[in-house]
N, C-alpha and C positions, 0 to 999 in steps of 0.2 A: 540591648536590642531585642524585641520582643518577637516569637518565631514566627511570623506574618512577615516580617520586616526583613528577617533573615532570608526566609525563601525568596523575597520578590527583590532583594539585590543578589542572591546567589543566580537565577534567571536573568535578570539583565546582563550576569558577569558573561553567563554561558552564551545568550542570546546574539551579544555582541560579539562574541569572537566568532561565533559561527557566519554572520553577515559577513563580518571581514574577510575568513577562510571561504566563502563561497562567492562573495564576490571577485574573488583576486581568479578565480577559476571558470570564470565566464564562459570562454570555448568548452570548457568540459560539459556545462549546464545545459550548452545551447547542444549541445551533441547526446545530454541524456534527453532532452526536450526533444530531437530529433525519432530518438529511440522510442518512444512514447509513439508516433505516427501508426501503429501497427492499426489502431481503428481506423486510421483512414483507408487504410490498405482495404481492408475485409470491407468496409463501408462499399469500395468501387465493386466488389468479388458478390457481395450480397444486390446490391444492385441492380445488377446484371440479372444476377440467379432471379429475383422477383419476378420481372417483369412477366417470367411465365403464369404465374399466376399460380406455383405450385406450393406456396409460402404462405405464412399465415400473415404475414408482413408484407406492404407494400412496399416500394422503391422509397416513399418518403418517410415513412417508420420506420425502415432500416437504418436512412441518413440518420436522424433524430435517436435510434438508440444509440451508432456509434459516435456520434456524437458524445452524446451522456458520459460514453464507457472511455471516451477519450478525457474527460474531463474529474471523472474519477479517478481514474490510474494516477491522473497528474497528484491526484492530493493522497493516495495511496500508499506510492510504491513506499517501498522499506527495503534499506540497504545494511543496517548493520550489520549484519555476519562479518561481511567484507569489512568493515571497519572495525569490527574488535578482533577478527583472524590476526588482521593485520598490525593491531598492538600486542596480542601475545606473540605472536612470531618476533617482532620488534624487541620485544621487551618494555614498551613504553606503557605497558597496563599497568606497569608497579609504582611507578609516579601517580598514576590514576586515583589505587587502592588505596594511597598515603591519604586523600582529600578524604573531609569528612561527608562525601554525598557520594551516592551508590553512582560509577559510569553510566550507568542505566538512564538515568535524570540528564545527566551531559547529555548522550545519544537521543534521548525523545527532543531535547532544545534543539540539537543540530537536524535535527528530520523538520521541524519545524520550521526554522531559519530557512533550512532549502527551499521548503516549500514556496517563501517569501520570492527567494531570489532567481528561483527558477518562473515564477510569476509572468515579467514580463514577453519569455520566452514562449511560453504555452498561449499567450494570450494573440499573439501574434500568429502562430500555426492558425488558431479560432478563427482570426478575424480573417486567415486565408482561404480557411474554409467553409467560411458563409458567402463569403464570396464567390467560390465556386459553384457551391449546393443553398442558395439562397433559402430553398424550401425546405432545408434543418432547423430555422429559425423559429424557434417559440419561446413562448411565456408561459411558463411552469406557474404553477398556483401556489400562492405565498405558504400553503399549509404541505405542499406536496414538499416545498423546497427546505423549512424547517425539518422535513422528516429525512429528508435527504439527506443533508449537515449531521444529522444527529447518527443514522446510516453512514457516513461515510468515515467520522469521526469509532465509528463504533468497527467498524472494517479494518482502520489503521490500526487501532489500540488491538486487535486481536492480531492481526499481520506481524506488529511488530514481534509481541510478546511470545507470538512461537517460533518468528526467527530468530530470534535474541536466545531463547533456548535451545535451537539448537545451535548458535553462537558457541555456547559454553562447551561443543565438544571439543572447539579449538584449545582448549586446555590440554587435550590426549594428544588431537591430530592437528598439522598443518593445512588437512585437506576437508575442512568443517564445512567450507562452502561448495561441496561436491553434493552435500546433503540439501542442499539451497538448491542445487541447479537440477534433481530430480522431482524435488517439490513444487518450484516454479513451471516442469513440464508438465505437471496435472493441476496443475493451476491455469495454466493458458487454454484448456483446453476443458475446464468445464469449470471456471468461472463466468463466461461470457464476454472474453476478449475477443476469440476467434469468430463466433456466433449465438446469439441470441439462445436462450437453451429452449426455448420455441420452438426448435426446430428440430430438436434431437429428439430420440425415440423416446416411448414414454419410461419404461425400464431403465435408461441413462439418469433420466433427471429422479426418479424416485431413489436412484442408488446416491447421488451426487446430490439431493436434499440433505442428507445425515452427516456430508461431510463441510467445511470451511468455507472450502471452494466457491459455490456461487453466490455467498452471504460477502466476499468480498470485492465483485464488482457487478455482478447482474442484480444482485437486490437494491443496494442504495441508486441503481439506475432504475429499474423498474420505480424505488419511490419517487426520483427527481422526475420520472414521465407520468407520473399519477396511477401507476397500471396495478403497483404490487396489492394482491389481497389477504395476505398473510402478512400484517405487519408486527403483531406482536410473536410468533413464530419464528421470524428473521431474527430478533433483537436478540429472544432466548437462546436461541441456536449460537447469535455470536458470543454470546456470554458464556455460554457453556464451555466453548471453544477455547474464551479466554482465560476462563478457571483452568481450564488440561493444563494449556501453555503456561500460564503463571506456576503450576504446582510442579512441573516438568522443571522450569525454570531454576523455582529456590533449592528443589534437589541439585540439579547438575553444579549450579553457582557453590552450595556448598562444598560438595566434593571435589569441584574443579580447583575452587583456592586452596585447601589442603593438599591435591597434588598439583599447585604452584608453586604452592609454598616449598615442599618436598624437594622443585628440583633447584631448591639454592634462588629465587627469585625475591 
């Protein structure tokens, strides 16, 4: 079997069982899809705030950005920590290690798969809230939305690969996703989930340029509304970001399985 062949029925092995495992979990999907609504929230909050005319956003580019930002996260978010904590705690990563393909490949298939399954779920919040905000509706420009996909695709591969590193401290500690949950807080808050960074001072966004942060959901938004003017900027920045994370990564993974291996696993 030649390794083209190899790869694309080891994918389908992973691909498939992940459908199945995400499908049999429906409530849980419809309740992370629920979890997701925080744009609409700040969408009502900014709104409001507009109409004074104190914003550099009107009431209906505000709908339209969180909009966007709702529609990103959904193809974004990244949860492994949580799930490979939870096979070294288990013990069930050592069955993993036996296969001949990195968990890493599993873990990017089932991020994938969710994404599938959680589909119809997101799609339906949308269609409730065009209905409510009819004037969030547009047509993005065929070149704006290639950049977007490409943006958004570039957002996830960097999200994952530095939570996956710091995944690997679950190797030491039980409490690897404590490091997730202080990350995630400067991430909500100068990504562009809470608000547009439009809005913040200019000293915020020149510090919060240099970091991750708003290259994973204010940039591939700003391309999907045609606004971003730094686009080759954005790209290097996430690439950068995902070299750190990668190179973070193959250290920790090594030292983590030798003190795996160490405790009898």
């Amino acid at each position: 079997m030649s390794p083209a062949a190899a790869f694309l029925r080891k994918l389908r092995a992973f691909a498939s069982t992940g459908v199945a495992l995400f499908s049999e979990y429906r409530a849980e999907l419809f309740l992370w899809s629920l979890a997701g609504v925080i744009p609409l929230i700040m969408m009502g909050v900014w709104r409001q705030a507009s109409a004074t005319g104190a914003f550099p956003l009107d009431p209906t580019e505000f709908t339209r950005y969180f909009l966007a930002v709702f529609l990103v996260r959904q193809a974004t978010i990244v949860w492994v920590i949580w799930d490979f904590e939870a096979h070294v705690v288990s013990g069930t990563l050592s069955p993993l290690l036996l296969q001949p393909s990195n968990p890493a490949f599993r873990f990017v298939v089932w991020h994938l798969t969710e994404r599938l399954a959680r589909a119809p779920f997101a799609l339906a919040v949308l269609a409730i809230w065009l209905l409510l905000f009819p004037d969030a509706f547009f047509w993005p420009k065929l070149g704006d939305v290639c950049l977007a996909v490409l943006g958004i695709a570039a957002s996830f591969a960097t999200r994952f690969v530095i939570q996956y590193a710091f995944a690997m401290v679950g190797f030491w500690s039980e409490r690897a996703t404590s490091l997730e949950e202080v990350w995630f807080l400067v991430y909500v808050f100068l990504s562009g989930v809470i608000a547009p960074l439009d809005v913040y001072p200019d000293v915020v966004r020149t510090i919060a340029a240099f970091t991750p942060f708003p290259y994973f959901v204010y940039f591939p938004v700003q391309l999907l509304l045609g606004r971003e003017e730094n686009v080759l900027r954005g790209f290097v920045v996430l690439a950068v970001w995902w070299g750190l994370g990668y190179a973070l990564y193959r250290v920790l993974w090594r030292k983590g399985l030798r003190h795996y291996s160490a405790m009898g696993a």
